[in-house]
PyMOL Python script that loads the backbone (N, CA, C, O; Angstrom):
from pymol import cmd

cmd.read_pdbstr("""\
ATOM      1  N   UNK A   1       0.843  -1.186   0.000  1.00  0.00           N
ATOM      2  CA  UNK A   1       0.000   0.000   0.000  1.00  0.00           C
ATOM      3  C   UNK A   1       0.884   1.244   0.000  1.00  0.00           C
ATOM      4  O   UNK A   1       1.932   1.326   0.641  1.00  0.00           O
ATOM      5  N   UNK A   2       0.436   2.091  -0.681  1.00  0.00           N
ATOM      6  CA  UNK A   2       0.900   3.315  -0.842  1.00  0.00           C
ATOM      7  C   UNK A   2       1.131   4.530   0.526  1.00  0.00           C
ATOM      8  O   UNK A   2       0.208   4.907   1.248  1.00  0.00           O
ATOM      9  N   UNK A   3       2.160   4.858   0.610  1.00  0.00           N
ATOM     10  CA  UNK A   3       2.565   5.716   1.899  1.00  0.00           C
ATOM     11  C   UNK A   3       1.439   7.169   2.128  1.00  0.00           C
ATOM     12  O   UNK A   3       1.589   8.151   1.400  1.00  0.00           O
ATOM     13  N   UNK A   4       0.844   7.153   2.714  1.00  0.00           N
ATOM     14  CA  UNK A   4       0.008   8.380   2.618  1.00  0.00           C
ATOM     15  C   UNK A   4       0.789   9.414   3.510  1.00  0.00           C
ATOM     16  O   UNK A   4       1.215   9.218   4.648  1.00  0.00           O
ATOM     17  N   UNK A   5       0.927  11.024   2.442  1.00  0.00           N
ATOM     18  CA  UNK A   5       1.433  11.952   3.471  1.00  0.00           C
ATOM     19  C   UNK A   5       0.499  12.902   3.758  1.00  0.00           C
ATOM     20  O   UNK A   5       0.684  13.343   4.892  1.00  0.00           O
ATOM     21  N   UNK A   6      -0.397  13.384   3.219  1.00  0.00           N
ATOM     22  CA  UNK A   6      -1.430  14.129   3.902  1.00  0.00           C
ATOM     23  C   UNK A   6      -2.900  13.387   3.902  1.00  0.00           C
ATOM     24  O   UNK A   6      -3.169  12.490   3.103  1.00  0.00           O
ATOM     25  N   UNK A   7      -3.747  13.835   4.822  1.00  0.00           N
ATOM     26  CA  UNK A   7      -4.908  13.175   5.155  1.00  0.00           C
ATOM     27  C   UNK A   7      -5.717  13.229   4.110  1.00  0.00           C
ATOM     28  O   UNK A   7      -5.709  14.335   3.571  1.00  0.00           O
ATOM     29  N   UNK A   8      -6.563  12.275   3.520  1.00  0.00           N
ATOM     30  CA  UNK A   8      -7.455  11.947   2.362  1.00  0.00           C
ATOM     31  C   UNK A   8      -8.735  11.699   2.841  1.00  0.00           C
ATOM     32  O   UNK A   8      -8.899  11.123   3.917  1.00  0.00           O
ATOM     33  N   UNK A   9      -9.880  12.166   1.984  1.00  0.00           N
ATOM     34  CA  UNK A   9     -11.316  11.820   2.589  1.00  0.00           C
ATOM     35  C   UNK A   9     -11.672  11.366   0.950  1.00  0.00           C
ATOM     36  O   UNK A   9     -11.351  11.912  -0.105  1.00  0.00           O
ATOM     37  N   UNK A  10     -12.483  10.114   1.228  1.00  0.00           N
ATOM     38  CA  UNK A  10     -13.437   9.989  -0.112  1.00  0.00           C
ATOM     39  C   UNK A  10     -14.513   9.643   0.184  1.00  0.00           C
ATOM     40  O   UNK A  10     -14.698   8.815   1.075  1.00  0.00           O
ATOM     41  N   UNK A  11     -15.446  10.182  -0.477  1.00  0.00           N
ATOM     42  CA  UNK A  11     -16.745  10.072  -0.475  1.00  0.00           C
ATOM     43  C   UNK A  11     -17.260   9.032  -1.365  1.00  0.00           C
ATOM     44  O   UNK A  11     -17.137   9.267  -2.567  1.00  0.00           O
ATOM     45  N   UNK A  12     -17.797   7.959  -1.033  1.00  0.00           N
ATOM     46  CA  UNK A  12     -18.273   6.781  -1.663  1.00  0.00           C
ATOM     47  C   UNK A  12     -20.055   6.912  -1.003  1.00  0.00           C
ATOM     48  O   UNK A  12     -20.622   6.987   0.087  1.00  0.00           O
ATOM     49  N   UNK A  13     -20.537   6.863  -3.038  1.00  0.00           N
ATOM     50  CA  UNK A  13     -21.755   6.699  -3.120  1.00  0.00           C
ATOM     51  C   UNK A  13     -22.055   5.224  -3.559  1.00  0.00           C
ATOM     52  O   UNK A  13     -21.506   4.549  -4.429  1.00  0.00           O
ATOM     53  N   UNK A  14     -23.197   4.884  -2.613  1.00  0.00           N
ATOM     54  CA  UNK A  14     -23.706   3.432  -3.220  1.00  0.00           C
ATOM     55  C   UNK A  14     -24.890   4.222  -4.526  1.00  0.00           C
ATOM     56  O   UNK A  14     -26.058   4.501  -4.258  1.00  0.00           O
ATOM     57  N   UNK A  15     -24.294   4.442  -5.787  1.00  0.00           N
ATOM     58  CA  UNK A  15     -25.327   4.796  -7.070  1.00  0.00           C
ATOM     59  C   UNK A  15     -27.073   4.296  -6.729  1.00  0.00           C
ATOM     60  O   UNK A  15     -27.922   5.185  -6.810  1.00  0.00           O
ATOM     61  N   UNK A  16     -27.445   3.098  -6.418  1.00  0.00           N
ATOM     62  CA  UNK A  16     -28.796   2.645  -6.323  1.00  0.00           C
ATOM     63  C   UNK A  16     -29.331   2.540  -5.102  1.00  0.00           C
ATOM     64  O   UNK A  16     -30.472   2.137  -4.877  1.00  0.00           O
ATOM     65  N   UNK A  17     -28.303   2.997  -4.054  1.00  0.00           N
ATOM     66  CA  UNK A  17     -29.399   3.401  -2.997  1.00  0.00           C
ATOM     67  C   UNK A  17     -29.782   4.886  -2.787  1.00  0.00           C
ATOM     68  O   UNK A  17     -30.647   5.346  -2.042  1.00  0.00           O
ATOM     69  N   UNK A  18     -29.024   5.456  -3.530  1.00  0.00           N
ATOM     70  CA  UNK A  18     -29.500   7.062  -3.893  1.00  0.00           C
ATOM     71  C   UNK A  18     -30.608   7.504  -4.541  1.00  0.00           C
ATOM     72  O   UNK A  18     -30.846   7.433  -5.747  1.00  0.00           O
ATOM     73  N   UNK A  19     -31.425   8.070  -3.469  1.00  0.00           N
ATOM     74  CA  UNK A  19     -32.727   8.453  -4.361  1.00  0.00           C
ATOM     75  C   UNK A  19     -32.898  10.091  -4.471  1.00  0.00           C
ATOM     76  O   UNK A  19     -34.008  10.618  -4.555  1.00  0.00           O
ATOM     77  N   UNK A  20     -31.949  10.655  -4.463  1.00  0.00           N
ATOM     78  CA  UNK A  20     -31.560  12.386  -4.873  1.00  0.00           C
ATOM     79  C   UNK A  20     -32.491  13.232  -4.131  1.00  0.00           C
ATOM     80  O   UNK A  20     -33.051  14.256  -4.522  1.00  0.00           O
ATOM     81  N   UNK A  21     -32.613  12.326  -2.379  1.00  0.00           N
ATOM     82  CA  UNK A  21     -33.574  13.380  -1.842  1.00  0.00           C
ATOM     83  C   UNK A  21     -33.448  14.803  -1.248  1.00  0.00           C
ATOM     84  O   UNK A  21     -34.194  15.548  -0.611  1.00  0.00           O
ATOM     85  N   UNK A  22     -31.502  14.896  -1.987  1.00  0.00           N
ATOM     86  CA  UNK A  22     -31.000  16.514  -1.646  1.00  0.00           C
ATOM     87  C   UNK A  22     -30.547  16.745  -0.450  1.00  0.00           C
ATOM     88  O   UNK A  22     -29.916  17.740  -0.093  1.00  0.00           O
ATOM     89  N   UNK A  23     -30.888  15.747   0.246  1.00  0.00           N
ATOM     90  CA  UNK A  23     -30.447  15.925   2.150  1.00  0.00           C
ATOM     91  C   UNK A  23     -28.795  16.539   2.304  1.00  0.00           C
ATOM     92  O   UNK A  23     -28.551  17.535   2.985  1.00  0.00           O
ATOM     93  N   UNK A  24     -27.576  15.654   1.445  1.00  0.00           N
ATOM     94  CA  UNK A  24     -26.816  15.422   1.347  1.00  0.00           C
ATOM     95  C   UNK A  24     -26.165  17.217   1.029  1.00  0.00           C
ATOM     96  O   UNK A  24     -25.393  17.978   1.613  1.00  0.00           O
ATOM     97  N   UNK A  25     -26.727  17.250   0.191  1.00  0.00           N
ATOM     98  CA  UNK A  25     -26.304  18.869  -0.937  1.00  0.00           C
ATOM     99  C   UNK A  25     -26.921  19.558   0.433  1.00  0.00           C
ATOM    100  O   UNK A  25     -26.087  20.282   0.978  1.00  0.00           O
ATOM    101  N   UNK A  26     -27.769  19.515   0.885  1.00  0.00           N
ATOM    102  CA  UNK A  26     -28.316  20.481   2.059  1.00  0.00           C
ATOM    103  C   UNK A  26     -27.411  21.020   3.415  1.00  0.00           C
ATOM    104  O   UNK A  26     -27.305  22.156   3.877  1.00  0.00           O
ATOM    105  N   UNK A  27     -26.851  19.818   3.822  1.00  0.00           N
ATOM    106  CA  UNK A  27     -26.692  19.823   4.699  1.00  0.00           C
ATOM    107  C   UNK A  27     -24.978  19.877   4.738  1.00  0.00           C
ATOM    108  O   UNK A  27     -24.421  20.000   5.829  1.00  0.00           O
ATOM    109  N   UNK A  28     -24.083  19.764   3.321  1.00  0.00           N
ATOM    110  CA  UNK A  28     -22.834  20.188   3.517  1.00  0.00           C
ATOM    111  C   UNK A  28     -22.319  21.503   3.683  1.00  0.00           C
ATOM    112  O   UNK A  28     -22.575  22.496   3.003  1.00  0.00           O
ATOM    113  N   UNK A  29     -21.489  21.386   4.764  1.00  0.00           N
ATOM    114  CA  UNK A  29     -21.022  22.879   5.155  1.00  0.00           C
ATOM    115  C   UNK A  29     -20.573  23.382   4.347  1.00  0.00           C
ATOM    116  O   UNK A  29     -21.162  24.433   4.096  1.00  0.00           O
ATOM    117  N   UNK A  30     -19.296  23.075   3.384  1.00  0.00           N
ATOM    118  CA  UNK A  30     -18.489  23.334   2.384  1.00  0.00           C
ATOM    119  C   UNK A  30     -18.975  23.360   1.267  1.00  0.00           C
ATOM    120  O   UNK A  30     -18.420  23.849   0.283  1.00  0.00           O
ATOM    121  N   UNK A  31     -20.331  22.713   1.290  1.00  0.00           N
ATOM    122  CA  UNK A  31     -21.230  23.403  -0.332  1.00  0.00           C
ATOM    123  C   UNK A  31     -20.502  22.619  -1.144  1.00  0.00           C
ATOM    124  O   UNK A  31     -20.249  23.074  -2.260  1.00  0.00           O
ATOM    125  N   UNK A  32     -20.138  21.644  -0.883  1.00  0.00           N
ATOM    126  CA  UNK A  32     -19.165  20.492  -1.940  1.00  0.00           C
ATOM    127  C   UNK A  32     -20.142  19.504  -2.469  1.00  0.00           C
ATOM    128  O   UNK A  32     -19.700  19.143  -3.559  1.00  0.00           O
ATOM    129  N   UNK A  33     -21.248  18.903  -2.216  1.00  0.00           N
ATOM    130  CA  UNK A  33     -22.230  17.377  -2.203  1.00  0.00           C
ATOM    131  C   UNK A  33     -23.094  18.212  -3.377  1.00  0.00           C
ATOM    132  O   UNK A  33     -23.618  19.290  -3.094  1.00  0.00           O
ATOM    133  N   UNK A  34     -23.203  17.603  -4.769  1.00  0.00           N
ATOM    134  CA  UNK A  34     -24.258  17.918  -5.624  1.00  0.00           C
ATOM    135  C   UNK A  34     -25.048  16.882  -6.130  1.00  0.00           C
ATOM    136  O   UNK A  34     -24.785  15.812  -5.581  1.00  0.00           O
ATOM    137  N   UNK A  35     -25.924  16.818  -6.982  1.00  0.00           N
ATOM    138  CA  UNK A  35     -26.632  15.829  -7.700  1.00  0.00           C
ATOM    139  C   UNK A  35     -25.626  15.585  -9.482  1.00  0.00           C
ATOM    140  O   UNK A  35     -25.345  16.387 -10.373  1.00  0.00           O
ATOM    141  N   UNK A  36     -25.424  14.452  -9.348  1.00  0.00           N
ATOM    142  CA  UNK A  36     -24.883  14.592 -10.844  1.00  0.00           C
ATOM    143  C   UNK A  36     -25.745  14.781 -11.916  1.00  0.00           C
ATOM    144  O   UNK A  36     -26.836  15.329 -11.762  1.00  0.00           O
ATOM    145  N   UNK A  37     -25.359  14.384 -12.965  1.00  0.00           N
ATOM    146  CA  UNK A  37     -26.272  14.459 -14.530  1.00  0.00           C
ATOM    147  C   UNK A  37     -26.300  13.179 -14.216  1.00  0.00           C
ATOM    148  O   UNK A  37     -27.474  12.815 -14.281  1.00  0.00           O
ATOM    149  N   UNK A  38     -25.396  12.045 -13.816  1.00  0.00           N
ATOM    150  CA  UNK A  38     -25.786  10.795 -14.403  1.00  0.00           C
ATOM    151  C   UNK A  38     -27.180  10.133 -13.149  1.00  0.00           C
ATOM    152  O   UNK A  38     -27.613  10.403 -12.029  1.00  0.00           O
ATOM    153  N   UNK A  39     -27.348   9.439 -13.940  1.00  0.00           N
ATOM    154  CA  UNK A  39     -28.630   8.719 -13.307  1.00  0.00           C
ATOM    155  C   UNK A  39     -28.544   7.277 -12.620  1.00  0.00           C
ATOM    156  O   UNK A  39     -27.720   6.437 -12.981  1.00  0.00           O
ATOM    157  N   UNK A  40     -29.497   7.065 -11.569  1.00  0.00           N
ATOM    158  CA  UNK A  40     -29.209   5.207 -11.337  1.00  0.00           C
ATOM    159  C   UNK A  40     -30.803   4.659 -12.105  1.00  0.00           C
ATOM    160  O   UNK A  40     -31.874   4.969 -12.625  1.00  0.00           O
ATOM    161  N   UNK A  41     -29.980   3.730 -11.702  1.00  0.00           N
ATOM    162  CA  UNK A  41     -31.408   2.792 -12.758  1.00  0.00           C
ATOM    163  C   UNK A  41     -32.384   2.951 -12.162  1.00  0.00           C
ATOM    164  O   UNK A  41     -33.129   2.355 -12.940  1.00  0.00           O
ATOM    165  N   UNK A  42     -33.244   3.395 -11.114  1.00  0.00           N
ATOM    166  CA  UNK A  42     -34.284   4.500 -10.731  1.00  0.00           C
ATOM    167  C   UNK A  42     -34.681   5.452 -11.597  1.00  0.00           C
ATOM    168  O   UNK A  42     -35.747   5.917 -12.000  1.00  0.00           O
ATOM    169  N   UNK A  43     -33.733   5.583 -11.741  1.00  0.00           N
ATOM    170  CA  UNK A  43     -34.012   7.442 -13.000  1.00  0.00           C
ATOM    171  C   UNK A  43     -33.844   8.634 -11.798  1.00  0.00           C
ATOM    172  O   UNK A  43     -34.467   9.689 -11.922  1.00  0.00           O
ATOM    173  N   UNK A  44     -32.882   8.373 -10.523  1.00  0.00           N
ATOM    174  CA  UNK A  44     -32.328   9.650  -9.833  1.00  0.00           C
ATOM    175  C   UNK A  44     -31.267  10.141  -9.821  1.00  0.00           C
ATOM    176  O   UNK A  44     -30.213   9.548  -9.587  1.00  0.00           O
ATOM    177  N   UNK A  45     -31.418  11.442 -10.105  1.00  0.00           N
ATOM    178  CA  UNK A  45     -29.888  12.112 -10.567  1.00  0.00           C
ATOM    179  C   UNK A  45     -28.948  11.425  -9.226  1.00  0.00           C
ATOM    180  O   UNK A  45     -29.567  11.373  -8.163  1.00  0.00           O
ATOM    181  N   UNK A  46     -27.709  10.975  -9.215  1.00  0.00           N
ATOM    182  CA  UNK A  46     -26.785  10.488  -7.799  1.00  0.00           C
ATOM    183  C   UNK A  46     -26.181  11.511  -7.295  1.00  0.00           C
ATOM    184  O   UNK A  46     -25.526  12.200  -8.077  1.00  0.00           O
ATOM    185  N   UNK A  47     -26.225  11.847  -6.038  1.00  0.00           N
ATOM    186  CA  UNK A  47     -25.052  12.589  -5.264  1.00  0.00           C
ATOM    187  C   UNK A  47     -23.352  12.094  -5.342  1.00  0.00           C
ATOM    188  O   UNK A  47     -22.877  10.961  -5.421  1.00  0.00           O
ATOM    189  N   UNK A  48     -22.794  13.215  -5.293  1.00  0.00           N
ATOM    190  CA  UNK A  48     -21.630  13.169  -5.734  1.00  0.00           C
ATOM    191  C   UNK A  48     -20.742  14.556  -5.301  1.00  0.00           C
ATOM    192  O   UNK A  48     -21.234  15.657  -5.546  1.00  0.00           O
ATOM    193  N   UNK A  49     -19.496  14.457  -4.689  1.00  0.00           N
ATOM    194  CA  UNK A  49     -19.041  14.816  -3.701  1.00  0.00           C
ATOM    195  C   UNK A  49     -17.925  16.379  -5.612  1.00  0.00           C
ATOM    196  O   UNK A  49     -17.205  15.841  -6.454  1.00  0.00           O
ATOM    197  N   UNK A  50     -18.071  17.244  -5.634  1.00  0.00           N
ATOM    198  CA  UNK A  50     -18.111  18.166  -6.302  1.00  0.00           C
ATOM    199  C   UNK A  50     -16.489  18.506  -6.240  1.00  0.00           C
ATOM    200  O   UNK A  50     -15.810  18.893  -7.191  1.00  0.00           O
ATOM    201  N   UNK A  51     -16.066  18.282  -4.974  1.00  0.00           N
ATOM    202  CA  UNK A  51     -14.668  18.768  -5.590  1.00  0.00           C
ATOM    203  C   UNK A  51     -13.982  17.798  -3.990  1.00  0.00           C
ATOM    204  O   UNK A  51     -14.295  18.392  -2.959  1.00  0.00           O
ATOM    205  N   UNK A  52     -13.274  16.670  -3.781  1.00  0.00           N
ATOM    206  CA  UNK A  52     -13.170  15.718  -2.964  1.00  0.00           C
ATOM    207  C   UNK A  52     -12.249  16.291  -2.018  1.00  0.00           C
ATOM    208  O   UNK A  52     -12.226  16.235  -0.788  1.00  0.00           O
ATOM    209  N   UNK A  53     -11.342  16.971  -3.024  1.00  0.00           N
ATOM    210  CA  UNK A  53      -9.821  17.531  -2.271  1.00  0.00           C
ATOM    211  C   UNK A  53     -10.512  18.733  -1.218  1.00  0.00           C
ATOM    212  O   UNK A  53      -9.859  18.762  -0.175  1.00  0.00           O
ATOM    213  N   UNK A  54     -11.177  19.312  -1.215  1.00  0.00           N
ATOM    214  CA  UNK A  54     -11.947  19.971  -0.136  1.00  0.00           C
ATOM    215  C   UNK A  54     -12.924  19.638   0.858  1.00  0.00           C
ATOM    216  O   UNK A  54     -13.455  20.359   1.703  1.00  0.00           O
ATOM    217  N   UNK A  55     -13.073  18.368   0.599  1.00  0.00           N
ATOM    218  CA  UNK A  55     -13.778  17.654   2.164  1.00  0.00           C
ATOM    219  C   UNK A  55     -12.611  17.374   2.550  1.00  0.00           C
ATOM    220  O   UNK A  55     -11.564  16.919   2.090  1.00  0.00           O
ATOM    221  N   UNK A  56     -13.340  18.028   4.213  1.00  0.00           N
ATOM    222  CA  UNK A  56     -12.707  18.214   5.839  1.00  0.00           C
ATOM    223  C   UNK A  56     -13.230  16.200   5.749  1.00  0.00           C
ATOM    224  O   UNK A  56     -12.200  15.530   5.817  1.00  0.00           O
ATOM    225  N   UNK A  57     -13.926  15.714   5.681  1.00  0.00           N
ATOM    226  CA  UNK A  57     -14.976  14.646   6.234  1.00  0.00           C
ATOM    227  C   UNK A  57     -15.503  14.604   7.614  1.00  0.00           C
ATOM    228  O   UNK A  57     -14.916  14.086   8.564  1.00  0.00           O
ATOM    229  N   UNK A  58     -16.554  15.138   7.647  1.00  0.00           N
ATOM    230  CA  UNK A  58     -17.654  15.818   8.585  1.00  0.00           C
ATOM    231  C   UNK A  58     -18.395  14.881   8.716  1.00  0.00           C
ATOM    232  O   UNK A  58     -19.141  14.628   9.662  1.00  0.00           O
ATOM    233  N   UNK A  59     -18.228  14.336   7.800  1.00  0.00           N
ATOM    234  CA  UNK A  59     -19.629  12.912   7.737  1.00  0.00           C
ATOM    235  C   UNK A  59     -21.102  13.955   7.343  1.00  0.00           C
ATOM    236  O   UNK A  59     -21.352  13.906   6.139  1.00  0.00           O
ATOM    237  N   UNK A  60     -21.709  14.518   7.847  1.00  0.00           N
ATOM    238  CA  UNK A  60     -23.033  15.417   8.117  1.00  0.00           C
ATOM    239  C   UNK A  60     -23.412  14.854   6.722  1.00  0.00           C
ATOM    240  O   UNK A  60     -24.634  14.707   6.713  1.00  0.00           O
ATOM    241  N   UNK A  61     -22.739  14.391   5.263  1.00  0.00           N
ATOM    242  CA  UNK A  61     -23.672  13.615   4.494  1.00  0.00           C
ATOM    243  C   UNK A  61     -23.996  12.378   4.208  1.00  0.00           C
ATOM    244  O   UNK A  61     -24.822  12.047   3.357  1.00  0.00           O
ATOM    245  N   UNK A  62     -22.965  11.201   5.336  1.00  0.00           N
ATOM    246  CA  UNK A  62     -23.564  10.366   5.421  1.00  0.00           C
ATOM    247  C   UNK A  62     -24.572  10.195   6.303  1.00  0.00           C
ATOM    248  O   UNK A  62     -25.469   9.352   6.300  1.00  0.00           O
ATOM    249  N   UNK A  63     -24.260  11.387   7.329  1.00  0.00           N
ATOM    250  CA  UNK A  63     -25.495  11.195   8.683  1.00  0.00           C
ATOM    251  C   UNK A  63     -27.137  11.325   8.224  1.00  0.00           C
ATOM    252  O   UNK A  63     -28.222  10.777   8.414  1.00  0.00           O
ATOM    253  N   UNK A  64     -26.589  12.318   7.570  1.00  0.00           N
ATOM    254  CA  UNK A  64     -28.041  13.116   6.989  1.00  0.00           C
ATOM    255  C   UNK A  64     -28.757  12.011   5.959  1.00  0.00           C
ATOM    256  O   UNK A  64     -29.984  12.045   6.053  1.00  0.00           O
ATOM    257  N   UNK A  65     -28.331  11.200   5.157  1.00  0.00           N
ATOM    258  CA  UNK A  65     -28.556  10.432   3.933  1.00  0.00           C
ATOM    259  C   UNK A  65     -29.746   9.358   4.791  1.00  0.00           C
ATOM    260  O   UNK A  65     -29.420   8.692   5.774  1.00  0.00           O
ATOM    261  N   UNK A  66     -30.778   9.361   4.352  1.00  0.00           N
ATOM    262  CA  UNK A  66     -32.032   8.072   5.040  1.00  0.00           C
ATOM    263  C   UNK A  66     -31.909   7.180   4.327  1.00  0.00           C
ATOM    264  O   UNK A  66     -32.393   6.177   4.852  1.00  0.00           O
ATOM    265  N   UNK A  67     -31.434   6.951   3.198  1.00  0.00           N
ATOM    266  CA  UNK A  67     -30.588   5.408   2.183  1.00  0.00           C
ATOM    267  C   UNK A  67     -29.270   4.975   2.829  1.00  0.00           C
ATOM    268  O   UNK A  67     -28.799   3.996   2.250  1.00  0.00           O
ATOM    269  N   UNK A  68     -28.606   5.370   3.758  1.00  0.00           N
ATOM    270  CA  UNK A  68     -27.091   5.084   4.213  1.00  0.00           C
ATOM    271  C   UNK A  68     -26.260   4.955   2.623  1.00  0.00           C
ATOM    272  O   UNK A  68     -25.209   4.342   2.432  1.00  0.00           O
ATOM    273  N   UNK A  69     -26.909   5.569   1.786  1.00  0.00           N
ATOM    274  CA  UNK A  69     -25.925   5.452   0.719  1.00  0.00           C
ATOM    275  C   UNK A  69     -24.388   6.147   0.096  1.00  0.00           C
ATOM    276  O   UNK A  69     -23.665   6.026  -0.893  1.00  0.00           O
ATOM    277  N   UNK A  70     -24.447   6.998   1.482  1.00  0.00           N
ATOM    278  CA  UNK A  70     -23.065   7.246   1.445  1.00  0.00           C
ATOM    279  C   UNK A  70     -22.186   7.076   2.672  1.00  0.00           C
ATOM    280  O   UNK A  70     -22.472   7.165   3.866  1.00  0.00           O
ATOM    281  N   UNK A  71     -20.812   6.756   1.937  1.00  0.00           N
ATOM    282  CA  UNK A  71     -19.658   6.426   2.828  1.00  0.00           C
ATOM    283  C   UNK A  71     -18.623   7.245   2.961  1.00  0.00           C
ATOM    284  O   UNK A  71     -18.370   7.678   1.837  1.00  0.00           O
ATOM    285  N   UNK A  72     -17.855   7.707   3.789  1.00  0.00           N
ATOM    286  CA  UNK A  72     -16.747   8.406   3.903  1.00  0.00           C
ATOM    287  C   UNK A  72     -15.188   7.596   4.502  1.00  0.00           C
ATOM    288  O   UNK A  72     -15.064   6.847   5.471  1.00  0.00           O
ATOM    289  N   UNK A  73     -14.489   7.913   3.856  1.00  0.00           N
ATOM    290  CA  UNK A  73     -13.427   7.114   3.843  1.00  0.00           C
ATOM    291  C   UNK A  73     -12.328   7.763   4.201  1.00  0.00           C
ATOM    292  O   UNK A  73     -11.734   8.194   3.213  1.00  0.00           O
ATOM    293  N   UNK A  74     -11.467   8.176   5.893  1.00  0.00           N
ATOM    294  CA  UNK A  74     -10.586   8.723   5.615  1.00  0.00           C
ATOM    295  C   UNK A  74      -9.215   8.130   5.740  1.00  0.00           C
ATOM    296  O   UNK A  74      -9.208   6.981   6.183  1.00  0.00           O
ATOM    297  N   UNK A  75      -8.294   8.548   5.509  1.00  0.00           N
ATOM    298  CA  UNK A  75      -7.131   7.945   5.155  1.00  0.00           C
ATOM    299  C   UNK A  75      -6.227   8.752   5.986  1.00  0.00           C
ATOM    300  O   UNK A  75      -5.892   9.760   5.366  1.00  0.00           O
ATOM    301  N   UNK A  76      -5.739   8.689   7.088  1.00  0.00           N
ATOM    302  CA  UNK A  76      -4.711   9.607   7.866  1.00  0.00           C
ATOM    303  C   UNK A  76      -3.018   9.488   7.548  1.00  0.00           C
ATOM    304  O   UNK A  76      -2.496   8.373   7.516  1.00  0.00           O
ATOM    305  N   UNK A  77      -2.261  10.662   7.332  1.00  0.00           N
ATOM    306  CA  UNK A  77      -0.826  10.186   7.098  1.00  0.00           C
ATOM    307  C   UNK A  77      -0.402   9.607   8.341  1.00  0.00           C
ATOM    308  O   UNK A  77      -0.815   9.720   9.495  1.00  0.00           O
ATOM    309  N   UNK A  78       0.827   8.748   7.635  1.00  0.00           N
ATOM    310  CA  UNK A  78       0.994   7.950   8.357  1.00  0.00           C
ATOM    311  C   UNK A  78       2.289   9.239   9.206  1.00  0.00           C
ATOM    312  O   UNK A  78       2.545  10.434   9.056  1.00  0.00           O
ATOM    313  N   UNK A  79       2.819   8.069  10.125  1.00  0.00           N
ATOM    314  CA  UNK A  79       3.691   9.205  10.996  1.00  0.00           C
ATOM    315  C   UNK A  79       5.122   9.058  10.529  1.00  0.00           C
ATOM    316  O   UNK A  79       6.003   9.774  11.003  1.00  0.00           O
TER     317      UNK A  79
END
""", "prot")
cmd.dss("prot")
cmd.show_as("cartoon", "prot")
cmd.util.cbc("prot")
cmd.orient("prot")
């Protein structure tokens, strides 16, 4: 595995448990969480984290999400 030197957050969407109820986009501080163009096989636009390198990871859009369809992933440097 790759040496991590500064801290990493990724935002992992489960695509089909997203039903674009906006909670996500609402409730980020940093105004980073949008709806994409692309669609899940529902026909709902997916949330999707707008610019990654600027999530703190707050979580507040997986908390907020009533699908648990999103995950946050952080990655701390190592020492």
């Amino acid at each position: 595995m790759a040496k991590v030197t500064k801290r990493v957050v990724r935002i992992i969407v489960d695509a089909e448990k997203c039903k674009a109820c906006d909670l996500c986009v609402k409730f980020c501080p940093k105004e980073l969480m949008r709806l994409a163009e692309a669609m899940n096989r529902r026909g709902f636009h997916v949330a999707e984290c707008g610019d990654p390198e600027r999530c703190s990871g707050c979580t507040f859009c997986a908390v907020m999400c009533p699908e648990t369809a999103i995950e946050i992933v952080v990655e701390e440097p190592e020492a």
